[in-house]
N, C-alpha and C positions, 0 to 999 in steps of 0.2 A: 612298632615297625615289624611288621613277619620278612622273615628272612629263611628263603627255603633251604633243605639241609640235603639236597638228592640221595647222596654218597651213604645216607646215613637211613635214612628213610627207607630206601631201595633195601638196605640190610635188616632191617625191623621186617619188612612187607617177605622179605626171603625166608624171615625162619619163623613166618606164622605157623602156628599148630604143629609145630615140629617133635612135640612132645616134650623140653625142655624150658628151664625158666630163662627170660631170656634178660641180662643183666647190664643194663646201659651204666658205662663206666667212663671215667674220663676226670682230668684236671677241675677242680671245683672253679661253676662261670661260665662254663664254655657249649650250655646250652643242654643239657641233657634233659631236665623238665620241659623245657620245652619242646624238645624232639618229640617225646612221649605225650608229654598232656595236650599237645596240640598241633603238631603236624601226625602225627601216628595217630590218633583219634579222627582229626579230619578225614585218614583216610579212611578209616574204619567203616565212618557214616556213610562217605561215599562209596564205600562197596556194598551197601544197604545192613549192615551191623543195627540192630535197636538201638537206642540210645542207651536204656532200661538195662540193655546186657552188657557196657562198658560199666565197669565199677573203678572207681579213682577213688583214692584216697592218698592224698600229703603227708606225709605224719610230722609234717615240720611245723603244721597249723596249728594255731589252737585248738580248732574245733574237733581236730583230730585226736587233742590229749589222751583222751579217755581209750580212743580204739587201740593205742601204743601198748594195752596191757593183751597177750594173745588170749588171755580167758574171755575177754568181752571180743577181741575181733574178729576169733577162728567163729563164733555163733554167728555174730554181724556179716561178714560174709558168705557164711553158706548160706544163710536166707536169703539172699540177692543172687545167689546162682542154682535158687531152686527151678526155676519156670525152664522148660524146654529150650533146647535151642542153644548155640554156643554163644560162649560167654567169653571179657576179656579182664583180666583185672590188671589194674596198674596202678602200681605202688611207688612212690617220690621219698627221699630218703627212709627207706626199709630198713635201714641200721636200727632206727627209733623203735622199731616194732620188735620187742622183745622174745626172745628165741625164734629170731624171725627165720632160719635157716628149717629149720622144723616145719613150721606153720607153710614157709609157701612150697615144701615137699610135697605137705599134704594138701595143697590148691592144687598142684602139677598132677597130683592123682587123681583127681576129680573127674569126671569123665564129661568131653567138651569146654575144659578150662585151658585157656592160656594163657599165661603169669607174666608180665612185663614188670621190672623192678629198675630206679635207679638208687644210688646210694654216693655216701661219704668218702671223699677220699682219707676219712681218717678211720672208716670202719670195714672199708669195702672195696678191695682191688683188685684188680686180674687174678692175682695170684689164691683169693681166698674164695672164687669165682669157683678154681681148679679144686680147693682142699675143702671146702664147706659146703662142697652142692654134690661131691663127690659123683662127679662125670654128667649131674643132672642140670650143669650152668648153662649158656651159652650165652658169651661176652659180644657187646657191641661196643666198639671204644669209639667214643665221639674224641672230636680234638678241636681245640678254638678254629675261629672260622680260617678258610681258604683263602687265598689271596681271591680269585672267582666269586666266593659266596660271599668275603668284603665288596667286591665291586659292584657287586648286584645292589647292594646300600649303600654304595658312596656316590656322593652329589661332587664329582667332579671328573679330571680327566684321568687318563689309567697312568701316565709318568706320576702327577701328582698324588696320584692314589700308593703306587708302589711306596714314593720316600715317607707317606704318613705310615702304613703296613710295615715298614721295614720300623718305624719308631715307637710306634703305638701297639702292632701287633694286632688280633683278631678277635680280643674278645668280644663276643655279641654284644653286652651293656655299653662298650665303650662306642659302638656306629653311631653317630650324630651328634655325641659330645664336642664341644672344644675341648683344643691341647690344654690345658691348666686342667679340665675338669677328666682329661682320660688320665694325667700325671696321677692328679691326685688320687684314682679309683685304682688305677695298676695299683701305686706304693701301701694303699690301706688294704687291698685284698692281699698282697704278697705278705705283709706282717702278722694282720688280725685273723686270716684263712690258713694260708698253707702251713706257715711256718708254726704256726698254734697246732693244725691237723697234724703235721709229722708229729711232733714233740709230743701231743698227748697218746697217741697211737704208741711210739716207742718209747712212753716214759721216759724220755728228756727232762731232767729237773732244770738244768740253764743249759736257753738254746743258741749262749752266743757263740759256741765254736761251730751249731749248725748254721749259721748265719754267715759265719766270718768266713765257713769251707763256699757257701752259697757265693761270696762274694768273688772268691777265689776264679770258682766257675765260669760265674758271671764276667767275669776279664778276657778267659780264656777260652769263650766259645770258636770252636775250630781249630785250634792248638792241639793238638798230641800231648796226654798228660795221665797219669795214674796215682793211685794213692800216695804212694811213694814221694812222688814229685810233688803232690801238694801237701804232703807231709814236712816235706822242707822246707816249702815254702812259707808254712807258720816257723819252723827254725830261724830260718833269714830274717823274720818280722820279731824274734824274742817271744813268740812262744811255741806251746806246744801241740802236736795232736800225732797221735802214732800212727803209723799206716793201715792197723788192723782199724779200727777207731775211723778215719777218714774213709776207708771200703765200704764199713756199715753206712754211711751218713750218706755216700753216693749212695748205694743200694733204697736208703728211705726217700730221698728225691726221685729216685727211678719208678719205684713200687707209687708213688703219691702221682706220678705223672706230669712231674715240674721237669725232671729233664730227662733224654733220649741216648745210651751209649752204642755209639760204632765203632767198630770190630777192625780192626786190618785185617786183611785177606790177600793172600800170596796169591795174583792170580794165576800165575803159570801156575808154579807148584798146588795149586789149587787146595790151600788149608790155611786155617786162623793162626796167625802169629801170636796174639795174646796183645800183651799190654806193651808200650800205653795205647789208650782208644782216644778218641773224641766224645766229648759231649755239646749236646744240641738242646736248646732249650726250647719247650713245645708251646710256647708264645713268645716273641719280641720283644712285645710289649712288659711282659710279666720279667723277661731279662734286664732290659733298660730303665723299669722303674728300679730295681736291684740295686744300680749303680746312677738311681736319679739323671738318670736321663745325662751322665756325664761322656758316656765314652760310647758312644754310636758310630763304630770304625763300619762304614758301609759295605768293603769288600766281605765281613767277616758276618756282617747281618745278612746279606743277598745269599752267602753258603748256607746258613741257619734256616733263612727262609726256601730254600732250595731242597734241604735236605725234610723239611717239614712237607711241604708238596710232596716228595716221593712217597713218603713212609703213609700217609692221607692217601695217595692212590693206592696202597697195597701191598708198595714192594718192600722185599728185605734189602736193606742196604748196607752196604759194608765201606767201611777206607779200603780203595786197592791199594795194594805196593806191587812194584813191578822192576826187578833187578837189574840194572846195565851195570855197562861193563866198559873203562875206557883206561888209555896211556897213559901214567904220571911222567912228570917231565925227567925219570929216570928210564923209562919206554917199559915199565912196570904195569902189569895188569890192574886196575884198581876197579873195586865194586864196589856203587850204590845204590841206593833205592828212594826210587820215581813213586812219585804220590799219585793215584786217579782219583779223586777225590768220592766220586761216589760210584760202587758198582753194587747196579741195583737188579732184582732177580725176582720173578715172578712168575712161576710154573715153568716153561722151557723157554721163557721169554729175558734178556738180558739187556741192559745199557750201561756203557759206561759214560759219565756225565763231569767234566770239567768244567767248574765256575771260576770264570773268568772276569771280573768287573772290570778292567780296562786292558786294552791290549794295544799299549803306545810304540811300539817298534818292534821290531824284525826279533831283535833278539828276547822280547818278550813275549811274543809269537811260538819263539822256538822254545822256551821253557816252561810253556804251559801245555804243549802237544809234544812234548818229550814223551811222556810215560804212555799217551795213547797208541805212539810210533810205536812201540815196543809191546803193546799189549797181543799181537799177532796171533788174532783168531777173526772170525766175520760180524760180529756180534755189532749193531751200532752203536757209532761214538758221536760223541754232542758237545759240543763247546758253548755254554751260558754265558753271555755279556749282558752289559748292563745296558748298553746303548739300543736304540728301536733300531733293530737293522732287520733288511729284508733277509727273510731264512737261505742259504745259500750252503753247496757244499763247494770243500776245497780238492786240491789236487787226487789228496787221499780221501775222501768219501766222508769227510771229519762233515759233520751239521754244524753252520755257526747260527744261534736263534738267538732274540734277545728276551730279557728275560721275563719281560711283562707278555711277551707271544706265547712262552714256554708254560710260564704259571696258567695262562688264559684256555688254552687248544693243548687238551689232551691227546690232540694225536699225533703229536710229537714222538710220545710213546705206546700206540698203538702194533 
């Protein structure tokens, strides 16, 4: 089943011949060879590219064994980009191809060469995009599919689409499976891939405390928590892990691209608070097989999937906090702080976006547009439910959308 990848696509066709290697990155699954070996090529041909002057090689193949050593593949491909005329080459796990950071410098220098590479999340990630290409990368992060780029492959209607996406998540392999067969594809990639990936990359000799901190997470997507606190929280259970120790293990989920940290952000005072953040997990699906499909709390999956849509469009997102101020029953000033759940930022463009899964009475009304009252600037505000309601604003200019309209029609945030 092809499944097209716009978002992604559109970014590959933008930094053609830009002079840079251009480095498709992302959580292992979620579609990178395919972006490149066959929506990026399709479009190649179709902008009249030879076929002759696209060079592909795998190196996860067999057949590719041999060209993994650079002495035989730095000759093998210069003679395929000797004939006139521009060339593209693209490389599928490039980790394999030894002193590959060297070798495709010297592709980048070639004149009329442009280098498209994906890789490992266990040898290959943003961060060494920055330190091993030294300013000559240029990162494409793909992310498991879209709620949008699910629907375009799901055979049914979009309510029922959202409760399977909110369970099963977006990875490409899993559209057209049954539930028993995407359970069981989540729970064996999460064990035999990721958590194998981090461990050998950071020399992890036993990965059960990175497993047991995974579980931790996995409970508390959308909670406010930091090392610290899950630091105790193995206390509480009778064991151990310190909070230095817990930092790095988030850090390795983060750099592997299994989970997502948000920041607070004062927004009047306009500066980051620090800790605790929120973590978000960059598939659902890859969260809930974690915890076998036990603890699927919807309000807290629709946030997750929420905050996955924005950061996929572009934007930075932050936790807002937002300070009120009211009378204790001694007529004493007391202050606390109002949560926005997501304040997202994107050139001179701004939203702030409350997800809201049910909103059953007046006084539940008033405490989920508490903190937007208060936010007092012009910037739009959006209230996300879960119910199909026609998009409407209220007295104050608040947006109420539901959330299959919101994920569907980008120009919510237009």
């Amino acid at each position: 089943m092809s499944i097209p990848r716009p978002r992604y696509l559109e970014s590959l066709i933008a930094k053609k011949g830009n002079g840079l290697v251009k480095v498709v990155t992302g959580v292992r699954r979620c579609g990178k060879s395919y972006l490149l070996f066959n929506l990026f090529k399709e479009h190649l041909l179709s902008e009249g590219a030879p076929a002759e002057n696209i060079v592909e090689v795998a190196f996860d193949e067999y057949e590719s064994k041999k060209l993994r050593d650079p002495e035989v593949f730095y000759p093998w491909v210069k003679e395929r980009l000797a004939a006139d005329g521009k060339h593209y080459v693209l490389l599928d796990e490039v980790q394999l191809l030894g002193d590959f950071e060297e070798v495709l410098i010297g592709l980048m220098r070639m004149p009329g060469v442009d280098v498209y590479v994906t890789g490992s999340n266990a040898k290959l990630l943003s961060k060494d995009v920055i330190t091993e290409f030294r300013g000559r990368g240029d990162e494409v992060r793909v992310r498991p599919l879209s709620f949008s780029e699910f629907m375009g492959a799901y055979d049914g209607d979009v309510r029922r689409g959202f409760e399977e996406y909110s369970v099963y998540g977006g990875m490409p392999a899993t559209v057209g499976m049954e539930a028993q067969a995407k359970a069981s594809y989540l729970e064996g990639i999460f064990s035999e891939i990721y958590v194998n990936d981090i461990a050998e990359r950071n020399n992890i000799r036993d990965a059960g405390e990175l497993e047991a901190l995974l579980n931790v997470l996995s409970s508390g997507i959308g909670s406010l928590t930091n090392p610290k606190k899950v630091s105790d929280t193995f206390k509480s259970k009778g064991s151990t892990l310190s909070p230095k120790t817990a930092r790095a293990y988030i850090d390795q989920l983060i750099d592997a691209f299994v989970i997502e940290e948000a920041k607070r952000y004062d927004v009047k005072g306009r500066a980051y608070i620090g800790s605790p953040f929120k973590y978000y997990f960059c598939d659902l699906g890859l969260r809930n097989a974690r915890m076998n499909f036990r603890q699927v709390e919807p309000s807290h999956a629709m946030e997750n999937v929420i905050y996955n849509e924005l950061v996929g469009r572009g934007f930075g997102v932050d936790v807002g906090i937002v300070n009120a101020f009211s009378k204790n029953a001694e007529g004493r000033s007391v202050r606390s702080s109002l949560e926005v759940d997501f304040v997202c930022n994107k050139g001179d463009r701004r939203f702030y976006i409350q997800s809201a899964y049910v909103i059953s009475s007046q006084d539940k009304m008033d405490q989920e547009l508490a903190s937007l009252r208060r936010v007092g600037d012009s910037f739009e505000k959006i209230v996300v439910v879960r119910d199909p309601i026609v998009p409407r604003r209220d007295e104050s200019g608040f947006l109420f959308v539901g959330v299959e309209d919101f994920l569907l029609d980008e120009s919510f945030l237009s």
